[in-house]
DRENDO-1510 file (C-alpha; in Angstrom, 1 decimal, always signed):
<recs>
REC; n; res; u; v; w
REC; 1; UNK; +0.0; +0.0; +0.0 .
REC; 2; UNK; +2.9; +2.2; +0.7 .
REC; 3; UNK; +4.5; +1.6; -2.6 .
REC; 4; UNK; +1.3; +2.5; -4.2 .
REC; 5; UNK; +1.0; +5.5; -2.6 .
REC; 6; UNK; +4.8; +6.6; -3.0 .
REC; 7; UNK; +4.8; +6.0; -6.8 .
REC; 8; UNK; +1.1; +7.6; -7.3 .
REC; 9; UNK; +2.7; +10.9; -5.0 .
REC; 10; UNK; +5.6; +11.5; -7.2 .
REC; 11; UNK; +7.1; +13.6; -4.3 .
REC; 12; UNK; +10.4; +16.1; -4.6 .
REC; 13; UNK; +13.3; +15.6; -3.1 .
REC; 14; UNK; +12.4; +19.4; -2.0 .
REC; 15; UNK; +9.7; +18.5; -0.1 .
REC; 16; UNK; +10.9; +14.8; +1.3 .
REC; 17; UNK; +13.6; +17.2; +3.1 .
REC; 18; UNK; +11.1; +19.8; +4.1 .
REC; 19; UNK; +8.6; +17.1; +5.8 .
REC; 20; UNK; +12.3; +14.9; +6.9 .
REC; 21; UNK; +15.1; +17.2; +7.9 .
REC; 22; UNK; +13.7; +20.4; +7.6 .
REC; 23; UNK; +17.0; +22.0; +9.4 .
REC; 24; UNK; +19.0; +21.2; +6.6 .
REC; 25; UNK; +16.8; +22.3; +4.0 .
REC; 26; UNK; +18.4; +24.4; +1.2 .
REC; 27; UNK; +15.6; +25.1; -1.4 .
REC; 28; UNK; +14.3; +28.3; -0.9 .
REC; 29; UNK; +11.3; +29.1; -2.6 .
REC; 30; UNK; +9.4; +33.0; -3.2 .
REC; 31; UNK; +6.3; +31.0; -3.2 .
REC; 32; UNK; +6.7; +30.6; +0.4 .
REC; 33; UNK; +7.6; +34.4; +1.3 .
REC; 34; UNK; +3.9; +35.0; +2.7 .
REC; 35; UNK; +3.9; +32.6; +5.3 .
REC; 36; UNK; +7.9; +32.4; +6.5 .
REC; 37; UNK; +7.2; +35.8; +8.7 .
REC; 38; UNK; +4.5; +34.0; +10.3 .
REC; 39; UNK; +6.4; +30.6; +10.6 .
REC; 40; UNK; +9.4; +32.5; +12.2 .
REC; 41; UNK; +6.8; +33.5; +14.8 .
REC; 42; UNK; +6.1; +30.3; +15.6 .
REC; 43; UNK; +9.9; +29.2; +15.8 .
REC; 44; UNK; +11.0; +31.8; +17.9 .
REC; 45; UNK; +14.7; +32.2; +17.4 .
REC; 46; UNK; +15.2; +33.4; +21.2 .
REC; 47; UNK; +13.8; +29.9; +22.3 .
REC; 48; UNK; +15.1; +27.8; +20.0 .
REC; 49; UNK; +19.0; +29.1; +20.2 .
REC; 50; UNK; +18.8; +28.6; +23.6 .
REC; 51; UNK; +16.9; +25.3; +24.2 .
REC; 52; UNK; +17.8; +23.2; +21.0 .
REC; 53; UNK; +20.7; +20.3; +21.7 .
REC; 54; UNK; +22.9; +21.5; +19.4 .
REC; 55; UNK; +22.4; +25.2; +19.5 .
REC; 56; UNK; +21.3; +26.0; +16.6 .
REC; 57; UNK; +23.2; +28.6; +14.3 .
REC; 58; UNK; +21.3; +31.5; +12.6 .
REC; 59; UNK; +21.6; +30.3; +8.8 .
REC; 60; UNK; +20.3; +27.0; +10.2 .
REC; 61; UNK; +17.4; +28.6; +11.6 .
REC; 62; UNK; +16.8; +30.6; +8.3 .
REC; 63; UNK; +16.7; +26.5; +6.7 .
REC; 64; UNK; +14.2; +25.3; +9.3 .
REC; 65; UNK; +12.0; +28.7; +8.5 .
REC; 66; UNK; +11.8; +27.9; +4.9 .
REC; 67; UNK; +11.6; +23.8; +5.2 .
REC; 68; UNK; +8.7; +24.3; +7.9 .
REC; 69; UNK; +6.7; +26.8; +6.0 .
REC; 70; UNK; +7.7; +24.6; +2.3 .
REC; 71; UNK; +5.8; +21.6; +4.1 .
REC; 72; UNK; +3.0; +23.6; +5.7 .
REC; 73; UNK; +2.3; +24.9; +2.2 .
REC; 74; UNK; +2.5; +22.0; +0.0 .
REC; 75; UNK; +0.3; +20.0; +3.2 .
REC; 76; UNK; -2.2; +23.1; +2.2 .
REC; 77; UNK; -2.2; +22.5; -0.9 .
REC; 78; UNK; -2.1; +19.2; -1.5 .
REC; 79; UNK; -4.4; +18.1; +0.9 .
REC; 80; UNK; -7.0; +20.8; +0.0 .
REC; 81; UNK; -7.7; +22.3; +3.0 .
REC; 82; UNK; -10.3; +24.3; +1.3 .
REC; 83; UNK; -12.2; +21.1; +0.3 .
REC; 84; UNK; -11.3; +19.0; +3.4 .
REC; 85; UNK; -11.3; +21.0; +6.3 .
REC; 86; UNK; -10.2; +17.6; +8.5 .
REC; 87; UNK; -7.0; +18.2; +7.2 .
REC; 88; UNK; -6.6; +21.9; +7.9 .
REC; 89; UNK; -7.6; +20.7; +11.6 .
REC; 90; UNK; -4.8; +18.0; +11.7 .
REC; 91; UNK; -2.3; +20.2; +10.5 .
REC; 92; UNK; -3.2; +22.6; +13.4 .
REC; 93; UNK; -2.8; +19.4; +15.8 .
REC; 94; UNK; +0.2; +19.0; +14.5 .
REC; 95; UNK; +1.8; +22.2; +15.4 .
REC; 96; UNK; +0.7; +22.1; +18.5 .
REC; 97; UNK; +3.7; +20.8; +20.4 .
REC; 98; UNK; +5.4; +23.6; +18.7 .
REC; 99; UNK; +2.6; +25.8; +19.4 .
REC; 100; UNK; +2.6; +24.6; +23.5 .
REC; 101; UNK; +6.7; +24.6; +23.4 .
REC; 102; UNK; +7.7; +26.9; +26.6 .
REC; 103; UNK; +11.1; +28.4; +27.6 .
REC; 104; UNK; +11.7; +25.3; +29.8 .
REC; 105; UNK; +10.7; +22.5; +27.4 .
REC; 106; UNK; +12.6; +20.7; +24.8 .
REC; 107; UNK; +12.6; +21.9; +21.5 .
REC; 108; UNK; +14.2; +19.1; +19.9 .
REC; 109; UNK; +11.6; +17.1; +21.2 .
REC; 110; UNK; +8.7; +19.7; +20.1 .
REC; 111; UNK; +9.6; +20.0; +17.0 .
REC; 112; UNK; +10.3; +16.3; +15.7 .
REC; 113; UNK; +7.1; +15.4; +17.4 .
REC; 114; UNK; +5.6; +17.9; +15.1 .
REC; 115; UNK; +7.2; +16.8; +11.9 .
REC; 116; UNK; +6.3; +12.9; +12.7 .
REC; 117; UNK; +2.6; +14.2; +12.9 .
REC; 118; UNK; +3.0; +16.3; +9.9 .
REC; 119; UNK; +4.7; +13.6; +8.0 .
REC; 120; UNK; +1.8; +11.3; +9.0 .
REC; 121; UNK; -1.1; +13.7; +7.8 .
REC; 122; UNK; +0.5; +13.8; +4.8 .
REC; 123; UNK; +0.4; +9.9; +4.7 .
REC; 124; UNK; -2.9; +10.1; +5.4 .
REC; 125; UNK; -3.5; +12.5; +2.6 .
REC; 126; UNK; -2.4; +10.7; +0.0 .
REC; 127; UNK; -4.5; +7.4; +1.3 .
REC; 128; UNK; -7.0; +9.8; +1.1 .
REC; 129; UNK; -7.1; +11.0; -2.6 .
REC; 130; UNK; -6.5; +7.2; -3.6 .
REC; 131; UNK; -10.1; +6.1; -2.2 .
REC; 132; UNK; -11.6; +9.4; -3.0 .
REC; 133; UNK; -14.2; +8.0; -6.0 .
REC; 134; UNK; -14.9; +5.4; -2.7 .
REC; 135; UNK; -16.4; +8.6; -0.9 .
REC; 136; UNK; -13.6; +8.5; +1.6 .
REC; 137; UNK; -13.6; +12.4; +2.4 .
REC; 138; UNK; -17.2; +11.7; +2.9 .
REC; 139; UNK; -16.9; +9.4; +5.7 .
REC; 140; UNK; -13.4; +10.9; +7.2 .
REC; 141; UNK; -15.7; +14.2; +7.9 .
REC; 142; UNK; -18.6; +12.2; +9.7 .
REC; 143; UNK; -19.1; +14.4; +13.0 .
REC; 144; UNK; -18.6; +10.9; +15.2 .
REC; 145; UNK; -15.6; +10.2; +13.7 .
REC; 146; UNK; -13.9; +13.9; +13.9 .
REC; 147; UNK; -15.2; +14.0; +17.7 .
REC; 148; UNK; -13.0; +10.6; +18.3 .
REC; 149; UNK; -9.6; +11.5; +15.9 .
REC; 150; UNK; -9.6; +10.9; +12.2 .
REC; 151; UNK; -6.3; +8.9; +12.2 .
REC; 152; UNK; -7.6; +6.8; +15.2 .
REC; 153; UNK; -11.1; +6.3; +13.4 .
REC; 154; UNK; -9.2; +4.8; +10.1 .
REC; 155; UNK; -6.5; +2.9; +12.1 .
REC; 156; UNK; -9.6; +0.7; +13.9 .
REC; 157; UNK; -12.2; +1.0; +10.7 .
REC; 158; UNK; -9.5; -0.6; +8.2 .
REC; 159; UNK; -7.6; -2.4; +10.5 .
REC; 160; UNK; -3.9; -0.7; +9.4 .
REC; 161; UNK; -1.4; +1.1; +11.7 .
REC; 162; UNK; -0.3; +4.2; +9.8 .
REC; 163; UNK; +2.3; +4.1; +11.9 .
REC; 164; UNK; +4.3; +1.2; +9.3 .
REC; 165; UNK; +2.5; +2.6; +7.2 .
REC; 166; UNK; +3.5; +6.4; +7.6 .
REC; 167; UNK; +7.2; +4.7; +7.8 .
REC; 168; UNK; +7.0; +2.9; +4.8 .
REC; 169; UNK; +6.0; +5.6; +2.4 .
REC; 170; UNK; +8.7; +8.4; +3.6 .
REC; 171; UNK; +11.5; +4.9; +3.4 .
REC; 172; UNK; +9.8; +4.8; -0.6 .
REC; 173; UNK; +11.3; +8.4; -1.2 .
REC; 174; UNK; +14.5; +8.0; +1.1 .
REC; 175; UNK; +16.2; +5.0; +2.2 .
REC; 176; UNK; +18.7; +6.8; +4.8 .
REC; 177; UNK; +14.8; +8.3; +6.2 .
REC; 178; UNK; +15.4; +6.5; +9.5 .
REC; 179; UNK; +19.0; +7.9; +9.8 .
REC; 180; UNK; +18.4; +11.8; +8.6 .
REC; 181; UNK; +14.6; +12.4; +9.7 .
REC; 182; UNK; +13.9; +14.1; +12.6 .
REC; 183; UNK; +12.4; +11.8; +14.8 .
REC; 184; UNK; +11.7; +9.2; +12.4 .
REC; 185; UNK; +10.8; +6.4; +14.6 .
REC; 186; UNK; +8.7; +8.4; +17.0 .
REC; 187; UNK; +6.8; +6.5; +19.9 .
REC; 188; UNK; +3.2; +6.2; +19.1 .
REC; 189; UNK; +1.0; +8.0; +21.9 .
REC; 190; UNK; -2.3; +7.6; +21.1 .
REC; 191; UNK; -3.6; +9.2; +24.5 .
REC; 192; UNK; -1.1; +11.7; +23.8 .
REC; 193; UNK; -2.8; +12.4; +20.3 .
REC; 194; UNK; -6.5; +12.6; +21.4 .
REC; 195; UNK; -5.5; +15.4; +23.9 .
REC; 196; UNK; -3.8; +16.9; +21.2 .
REC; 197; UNK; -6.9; +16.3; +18.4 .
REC; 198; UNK; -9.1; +17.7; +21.1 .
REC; 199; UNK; -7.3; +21.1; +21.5 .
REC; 200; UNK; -7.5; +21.2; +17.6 .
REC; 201; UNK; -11.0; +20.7; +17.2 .
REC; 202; UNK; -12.2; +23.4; +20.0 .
REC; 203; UNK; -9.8; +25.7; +18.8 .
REC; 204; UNK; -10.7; +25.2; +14.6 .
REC; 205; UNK; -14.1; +25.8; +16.5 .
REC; 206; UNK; -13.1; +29.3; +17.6 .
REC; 207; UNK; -13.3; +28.4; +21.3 .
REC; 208; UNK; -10.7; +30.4; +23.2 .
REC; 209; UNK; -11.0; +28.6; +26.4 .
REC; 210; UNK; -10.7; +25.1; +25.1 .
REC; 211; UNK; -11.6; +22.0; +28.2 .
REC; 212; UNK; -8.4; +20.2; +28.0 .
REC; 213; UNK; -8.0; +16.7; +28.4 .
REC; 214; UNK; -7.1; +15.9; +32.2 .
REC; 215; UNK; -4.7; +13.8; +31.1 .
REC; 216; UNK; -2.5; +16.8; +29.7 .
REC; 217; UNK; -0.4; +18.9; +31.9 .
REC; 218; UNK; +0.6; +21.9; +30.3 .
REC; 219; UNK; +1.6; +25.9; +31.6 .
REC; 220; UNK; -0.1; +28.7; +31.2 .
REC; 221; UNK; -1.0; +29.1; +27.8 .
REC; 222; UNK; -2.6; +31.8; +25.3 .
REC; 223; UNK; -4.9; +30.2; +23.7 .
REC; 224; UNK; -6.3; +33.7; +22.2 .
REC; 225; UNK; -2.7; +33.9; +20.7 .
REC; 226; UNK; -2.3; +30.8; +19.5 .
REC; 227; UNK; -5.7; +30.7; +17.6 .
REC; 228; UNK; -5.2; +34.4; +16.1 .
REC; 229; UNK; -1.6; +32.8; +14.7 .
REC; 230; UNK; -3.2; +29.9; +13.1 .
REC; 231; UNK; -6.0; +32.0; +11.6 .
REC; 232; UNK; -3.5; +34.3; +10.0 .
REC; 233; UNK; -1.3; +31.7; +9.0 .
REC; 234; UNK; -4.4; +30.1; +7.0 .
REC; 235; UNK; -5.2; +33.9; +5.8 .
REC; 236; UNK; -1.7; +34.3; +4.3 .
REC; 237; UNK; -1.5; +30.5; +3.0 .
REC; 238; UNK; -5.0; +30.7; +0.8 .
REC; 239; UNK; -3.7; +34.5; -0.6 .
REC; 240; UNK; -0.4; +32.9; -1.2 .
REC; 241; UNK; -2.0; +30.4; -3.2 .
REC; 242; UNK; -4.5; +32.4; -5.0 .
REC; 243; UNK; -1.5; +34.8; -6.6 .
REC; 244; UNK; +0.2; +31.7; -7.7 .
REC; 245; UNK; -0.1; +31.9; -11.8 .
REC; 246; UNK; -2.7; +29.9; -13.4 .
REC; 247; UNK; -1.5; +26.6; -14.5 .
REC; 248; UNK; -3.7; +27.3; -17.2 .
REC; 249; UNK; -1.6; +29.0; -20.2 .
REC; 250; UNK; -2.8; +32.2; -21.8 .
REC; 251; UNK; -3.6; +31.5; -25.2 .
REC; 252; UNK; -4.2; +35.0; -26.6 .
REC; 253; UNK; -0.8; +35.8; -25.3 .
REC; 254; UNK; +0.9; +32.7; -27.3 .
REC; 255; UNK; -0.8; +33.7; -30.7 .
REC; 256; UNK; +0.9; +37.1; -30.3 .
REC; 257; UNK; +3.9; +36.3; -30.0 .
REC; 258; UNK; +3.6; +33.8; -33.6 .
REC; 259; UNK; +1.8; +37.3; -34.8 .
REC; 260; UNK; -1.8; +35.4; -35.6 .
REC; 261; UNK; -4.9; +37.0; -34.9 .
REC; 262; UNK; -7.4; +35.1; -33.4 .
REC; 263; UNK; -10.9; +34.1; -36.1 .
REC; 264; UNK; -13.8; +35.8; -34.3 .
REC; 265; UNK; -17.1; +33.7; -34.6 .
REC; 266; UNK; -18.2; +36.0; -37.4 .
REC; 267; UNK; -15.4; +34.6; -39.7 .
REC; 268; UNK; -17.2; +30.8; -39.7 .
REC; 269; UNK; -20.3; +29.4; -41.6 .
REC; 270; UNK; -23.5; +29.9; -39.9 .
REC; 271; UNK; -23.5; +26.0; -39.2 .
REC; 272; UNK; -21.1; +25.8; -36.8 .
REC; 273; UNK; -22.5; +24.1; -34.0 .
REC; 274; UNK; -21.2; +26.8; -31.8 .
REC; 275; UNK; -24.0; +29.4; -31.6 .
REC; 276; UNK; -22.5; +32.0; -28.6 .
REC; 277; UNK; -19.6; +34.2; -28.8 .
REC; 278; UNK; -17.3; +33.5; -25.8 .
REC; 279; UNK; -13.7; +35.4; -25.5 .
REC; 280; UNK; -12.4; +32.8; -23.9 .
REC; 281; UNK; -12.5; +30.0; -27.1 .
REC; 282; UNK; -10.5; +31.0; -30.1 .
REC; 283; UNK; -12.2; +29.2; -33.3 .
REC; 284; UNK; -10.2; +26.9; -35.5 .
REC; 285; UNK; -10.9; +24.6; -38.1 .
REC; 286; UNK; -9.1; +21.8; -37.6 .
REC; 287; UNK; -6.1; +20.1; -35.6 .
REC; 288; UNK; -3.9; +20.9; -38.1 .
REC; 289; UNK; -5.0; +24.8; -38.2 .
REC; 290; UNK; -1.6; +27.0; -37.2 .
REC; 291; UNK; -3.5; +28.7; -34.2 .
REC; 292; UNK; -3.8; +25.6; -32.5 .
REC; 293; UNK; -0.3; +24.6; -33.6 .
REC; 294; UNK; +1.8; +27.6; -33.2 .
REC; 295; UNK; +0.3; +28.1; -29.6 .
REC; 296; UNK; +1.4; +24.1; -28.9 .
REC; 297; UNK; +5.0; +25.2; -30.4 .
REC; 298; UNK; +5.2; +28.4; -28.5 .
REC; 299; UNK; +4.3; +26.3; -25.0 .
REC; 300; UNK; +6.6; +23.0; -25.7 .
REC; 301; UNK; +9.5; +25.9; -25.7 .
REC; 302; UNK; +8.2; +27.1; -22.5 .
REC; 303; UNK; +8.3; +23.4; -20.7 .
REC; 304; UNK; +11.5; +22.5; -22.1 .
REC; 305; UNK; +13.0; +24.9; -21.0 .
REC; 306; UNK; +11.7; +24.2; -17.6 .
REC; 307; UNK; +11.2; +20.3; -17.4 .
REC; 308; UNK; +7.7; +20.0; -16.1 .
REC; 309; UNK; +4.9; +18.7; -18.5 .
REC; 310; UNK; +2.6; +19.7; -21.7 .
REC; 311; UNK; -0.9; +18.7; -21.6 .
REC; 312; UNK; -3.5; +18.9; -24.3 .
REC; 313; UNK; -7.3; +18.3; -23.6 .
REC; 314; UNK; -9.9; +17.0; -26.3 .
REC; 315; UNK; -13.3; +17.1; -24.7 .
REC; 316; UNK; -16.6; +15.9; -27.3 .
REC; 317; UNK; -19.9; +15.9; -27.0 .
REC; 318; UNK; -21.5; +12.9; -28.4 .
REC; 319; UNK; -24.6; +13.0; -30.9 .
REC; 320; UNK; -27.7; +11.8; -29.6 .
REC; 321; UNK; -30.6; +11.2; -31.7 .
REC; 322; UNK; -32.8; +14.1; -30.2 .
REC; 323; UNK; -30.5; +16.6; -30.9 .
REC; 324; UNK; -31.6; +17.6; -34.1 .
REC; 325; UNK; -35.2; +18.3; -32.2 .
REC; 326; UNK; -33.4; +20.6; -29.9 .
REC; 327; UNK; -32.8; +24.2; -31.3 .
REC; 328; UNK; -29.2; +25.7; -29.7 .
REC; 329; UNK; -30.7; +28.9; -28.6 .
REC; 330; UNK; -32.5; +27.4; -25.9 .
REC; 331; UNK; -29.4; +25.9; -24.3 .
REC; 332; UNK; -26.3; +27.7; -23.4 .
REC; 333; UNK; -23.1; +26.6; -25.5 .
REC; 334; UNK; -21.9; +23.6; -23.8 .
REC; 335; UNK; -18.4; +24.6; -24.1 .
REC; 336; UNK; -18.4; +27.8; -22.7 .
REC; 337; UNK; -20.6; +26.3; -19.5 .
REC; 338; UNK; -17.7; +23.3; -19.5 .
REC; 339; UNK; -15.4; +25.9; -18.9 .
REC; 340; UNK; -17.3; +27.8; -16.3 .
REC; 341; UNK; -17.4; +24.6; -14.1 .
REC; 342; UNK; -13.6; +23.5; -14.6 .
REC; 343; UNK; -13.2; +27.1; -14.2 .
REC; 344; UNK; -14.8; +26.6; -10.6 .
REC; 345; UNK; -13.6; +22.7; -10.1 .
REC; 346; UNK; -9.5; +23.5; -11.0 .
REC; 347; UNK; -9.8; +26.8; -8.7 .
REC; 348; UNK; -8.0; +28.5; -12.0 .
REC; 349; UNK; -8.5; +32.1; -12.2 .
REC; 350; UNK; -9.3; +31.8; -15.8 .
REC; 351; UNK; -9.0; +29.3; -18.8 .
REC; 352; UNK; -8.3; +29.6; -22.5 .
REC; 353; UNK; -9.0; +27.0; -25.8 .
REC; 354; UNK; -10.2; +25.9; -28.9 .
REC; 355; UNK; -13.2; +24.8; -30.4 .
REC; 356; UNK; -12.8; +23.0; -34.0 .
REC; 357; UNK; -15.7; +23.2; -36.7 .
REC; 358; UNK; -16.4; +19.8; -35.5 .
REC; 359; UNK; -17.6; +21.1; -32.0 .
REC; 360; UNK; -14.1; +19.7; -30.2 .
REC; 361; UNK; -13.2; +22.0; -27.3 .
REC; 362; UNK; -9.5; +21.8; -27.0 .
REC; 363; UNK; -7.5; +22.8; -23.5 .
REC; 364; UNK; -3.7; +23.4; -23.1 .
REC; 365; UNK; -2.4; +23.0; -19.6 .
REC; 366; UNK; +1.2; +23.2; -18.2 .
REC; 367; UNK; +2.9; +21.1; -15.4 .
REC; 368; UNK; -0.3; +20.1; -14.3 .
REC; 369; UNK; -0.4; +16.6; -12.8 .
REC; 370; UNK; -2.2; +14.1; -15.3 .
REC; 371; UNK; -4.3; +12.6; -12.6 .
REC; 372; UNK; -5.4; +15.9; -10.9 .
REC; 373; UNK; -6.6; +17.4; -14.5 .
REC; 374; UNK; -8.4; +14.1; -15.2 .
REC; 375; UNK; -10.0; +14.0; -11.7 .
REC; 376; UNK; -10.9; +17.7; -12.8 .
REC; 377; UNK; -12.5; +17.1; -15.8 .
REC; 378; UNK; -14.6; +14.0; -14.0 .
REC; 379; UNK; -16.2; +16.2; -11.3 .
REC; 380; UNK; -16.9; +19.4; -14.4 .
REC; 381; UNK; -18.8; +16.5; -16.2 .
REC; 382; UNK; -20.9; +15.9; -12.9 .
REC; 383; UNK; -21.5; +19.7; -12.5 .
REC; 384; UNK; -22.5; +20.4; -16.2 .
REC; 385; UNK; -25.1; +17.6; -16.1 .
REC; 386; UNK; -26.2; +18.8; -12.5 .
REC; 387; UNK; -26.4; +22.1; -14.3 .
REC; 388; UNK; -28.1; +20.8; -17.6 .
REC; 389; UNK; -31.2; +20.3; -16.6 .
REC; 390; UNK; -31.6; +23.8; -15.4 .
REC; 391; UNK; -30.8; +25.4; -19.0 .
REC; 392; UNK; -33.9; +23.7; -20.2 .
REC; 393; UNK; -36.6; +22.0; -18.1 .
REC; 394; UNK; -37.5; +19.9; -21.4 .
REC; 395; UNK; -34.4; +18.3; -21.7 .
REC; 396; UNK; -33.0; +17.4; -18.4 .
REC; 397; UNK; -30.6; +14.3; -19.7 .
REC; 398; UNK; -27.3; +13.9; -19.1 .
REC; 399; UNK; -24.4; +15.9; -21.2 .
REC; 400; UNK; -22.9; +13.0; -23.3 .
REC; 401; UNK; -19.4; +14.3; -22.9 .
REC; 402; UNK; -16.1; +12.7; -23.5 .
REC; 403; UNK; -12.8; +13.7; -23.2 .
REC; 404; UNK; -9.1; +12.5; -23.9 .
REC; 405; UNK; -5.6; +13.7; -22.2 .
REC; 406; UNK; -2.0; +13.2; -23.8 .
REC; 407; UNK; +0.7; +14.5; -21.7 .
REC; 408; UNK; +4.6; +15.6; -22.1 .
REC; 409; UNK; +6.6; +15.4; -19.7 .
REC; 410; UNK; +9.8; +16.8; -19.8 .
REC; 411; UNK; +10.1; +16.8; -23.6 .
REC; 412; UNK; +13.3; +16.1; -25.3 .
REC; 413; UNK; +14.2; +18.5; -28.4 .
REC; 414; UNK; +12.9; +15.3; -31.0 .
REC; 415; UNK; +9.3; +15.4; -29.6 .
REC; 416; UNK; +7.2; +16.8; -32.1 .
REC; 417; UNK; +3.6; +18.5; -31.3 .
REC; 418; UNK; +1.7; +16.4; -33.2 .
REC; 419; UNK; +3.2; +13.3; -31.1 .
REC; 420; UNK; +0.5; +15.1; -28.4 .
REC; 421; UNK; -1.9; +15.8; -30.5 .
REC; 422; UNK; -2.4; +12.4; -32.2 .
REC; 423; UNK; -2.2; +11.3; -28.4 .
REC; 424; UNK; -4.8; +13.3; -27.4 .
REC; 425; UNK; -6.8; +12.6; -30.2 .
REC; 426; UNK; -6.6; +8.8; -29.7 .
REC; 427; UNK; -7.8; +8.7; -26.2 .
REC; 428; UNK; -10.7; +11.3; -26.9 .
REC; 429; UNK; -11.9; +8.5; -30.0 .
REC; 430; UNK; -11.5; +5.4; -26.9 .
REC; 431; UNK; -13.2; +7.2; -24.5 .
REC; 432; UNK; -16.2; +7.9; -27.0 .
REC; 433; UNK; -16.4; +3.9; -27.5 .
REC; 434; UNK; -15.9; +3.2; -23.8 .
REC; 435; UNK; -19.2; +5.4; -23.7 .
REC; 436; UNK; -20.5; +8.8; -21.9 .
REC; 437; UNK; -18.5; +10.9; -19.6 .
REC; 438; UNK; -15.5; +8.6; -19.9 .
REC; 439; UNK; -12.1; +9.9; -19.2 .
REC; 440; UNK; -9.2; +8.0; -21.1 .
REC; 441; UNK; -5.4; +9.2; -20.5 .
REC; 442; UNK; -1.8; +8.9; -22.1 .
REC; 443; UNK; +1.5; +10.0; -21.6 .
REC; 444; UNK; +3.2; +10.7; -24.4 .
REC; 445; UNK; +7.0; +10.6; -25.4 .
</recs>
């Protein structure tokens, strides 16, 4: 199970020494400048010089700022906090040794005991996402199970200790893991934990006067203080996220630079099945038609020069025999109302294509992960149907919509464009046999 998860992750070595060894972390990221203020608050240099083993030097310091805040961020956005609020609550519990670390305690001991639960929520994470079509997130967020402790509530449910588990998946990435991670082979406490879970939930509640478990001795602590840090540290993490770029490239852009004009809807016959203008779609006639092409050219440049991935998206809508009864004005253009719920379902600012004479709408992403954009596509099927039947009251039948996905990744100079678009189009033409809303992928080399 571990294997499976490791090789379905595809984790950096970035951020398997942020989440390991996050003192000697040296990758440095701008993405993270939002947040590192906020997470040299919660590693206050004054404590930590004085109380840590080894003593701590200040460039060190400056490497455990940017490898904490590099794995807070990436547990944000990976695990989708925005989605899955469990997992926004057990990244609080674990931060709270750090969080309850006083001038007298150990901070050596704080902070591996935070990384092991941090490394073990994003275990969990990943499980999670691998039994999401099972409705996993569904039954993780069950009010009885968040009152006893997620982690506990799968350990006994599925009979698995995430513990080996947990152990197993980090050894995948790193086989020194036990050697260089911070308190890699950290006692379970499972008393210990529900305290902790406990403190999490009130606080994720609001509650500034949590009851704490009489089981845990702890000082006098802020609790106001604590809860105001987490709630800007989630303030500044969503903000940091939402000025990342789109993933999405910006078509319009592209065709500039090859000096092409984009065809206004104006410029095609009357019998296009496209019967609303949308700025978004630039018309072409076919797959070979140089918009499409030069725009591919301009953006395999762009991610070979960077080593991350080229995707291109053929989504169909299938004939069905009462279309012909069905005039297009009464329904909004299918593409454009695909786009509004990937739009909403990818959390991309905006979103650029094509549409072909046939009625193909065409989608260009870069370094997007294959399984993420299919998953995306999956879920903006369900929400077009869902919002189908409220375009036209007569017709309330499902959007026979297919699509196909060929991705590049990490192109070498031989790879030619129409390797992905001949991929693309091949999985769009299996998916329409395997039948409606089907999905099919390929990576392409």
């Amino acid at each position: 199970m571990s294997h499976y998860l490791a090789t379905r992750s595809s984790l950096s070595q970035e951020i398997v020494q942020a989440f390991a060894d996050p003192l000697s972390f040296q990758h440095p990221s701008s993405e993270i400048t939002a947040i590192v203020p906020l997470v040299v608050e919660l590693l206050d240099p004054q404590v930590l010089h004085h109380s840590y083993s080894n003593s701590v030097r200040f460039d060190q310091h400056q490497q455990l700022v940017h490898g904490l805040a590099t794995a807070i961020q990436w547990l944000y956005e990976s695990s989708e906090w925005h989605k899955h609020t469990c997992f926004s609550m057990l990244t609080l519990h674990s931060l709270l040794p750090i969080y309850l670390t006083s001038t007298r305690d150990s901070w050596e001991k704080s902070l591996g005991l935070s990384l092991h639960l941090l490394r073990k929520t994003a275990c969990l994470s990943h499980w999670c996402k691998a039994l999401e079509d099972h409705c996993i997130f569904d039954w993780l967020h069950h009010q009885e199970r968040l009152l006893i402790h997620p982690q506990i509530s799968m350990e006994r449910s599925f009979r698995l200790s995430l513990q080996k588990m947990n152990h197993a998946f980090w050894e995948w990435y790193d086989k020194g893991f036990s050697v260089r991670a911070l308190n890699a082979t950290a006692t379970e406490d499972s008393v210990r934990d529900s305290a902790y879970w406990s403190i999490a939930l009130q606080l994720s509640r609001g509650e500034t006067k949590p009851t704490l478990p009489p089981n845990l001795k702890i000082g006098d602590v802020s609790w106001e203080k604590i809860l105001r840090h987490w709630e800007k540290l989630n303030d500044a993490l969503s903000k940091t996220v939402s000025r990342q770029p789109s993933p999405v490239p910006d078509l319009s852009n592209a065709m500039q630079v090859k000096g092409a004009t984009p065809q206004t809807t104006t410029n095609h016959p009357v019998s296009s099945p496209r019967c609303n203008s949308d700025d978004r779609l630039v018309e072409i006639q076919c797959y070979e038609d140089p918009e499409l092409t030069d725009s591919l050219e301009t953006f395999l440049q762009q991610v070979r020069q960077e080593q991350s991935s080229l995707s291109l998206v053929v989504v169909k809508r299938l004939n069905r025999p009462t279309d012909s009864d069905t005039p297009n004005t009464t329904i909004k253009n299918w593409q454009s109302r695909f786009l509004d719920c990937l739009i909403s379902e990818s959390d991309t600012r905006e979103l650029k294509g094509f549409t072909t004479d046939g009625g193909e709408l065409l989608l260009v992403y870069c370094d997007i992960d294959r399984t993420d954009l299919s998953f995306w596509i999956r879920e903006s099927f369900a929400k077009i149907n869902a919002s189908s039947e409220s375009w036209s009251m007569t017709q309330p039948d499902i959007e026979p919509l297919v699509a196909g996905i060929a991705m590049a990744n990490g192109p070498s100079r031989s790879f030619r464009i129409n390797q992905l678009i001949d991929g693309a189009r091949r999985c769009m033409e299996g998916a329409e046999i395997q039948g409606i809303h089907a999905v099919k992928t390929i990576q392409v080399y």
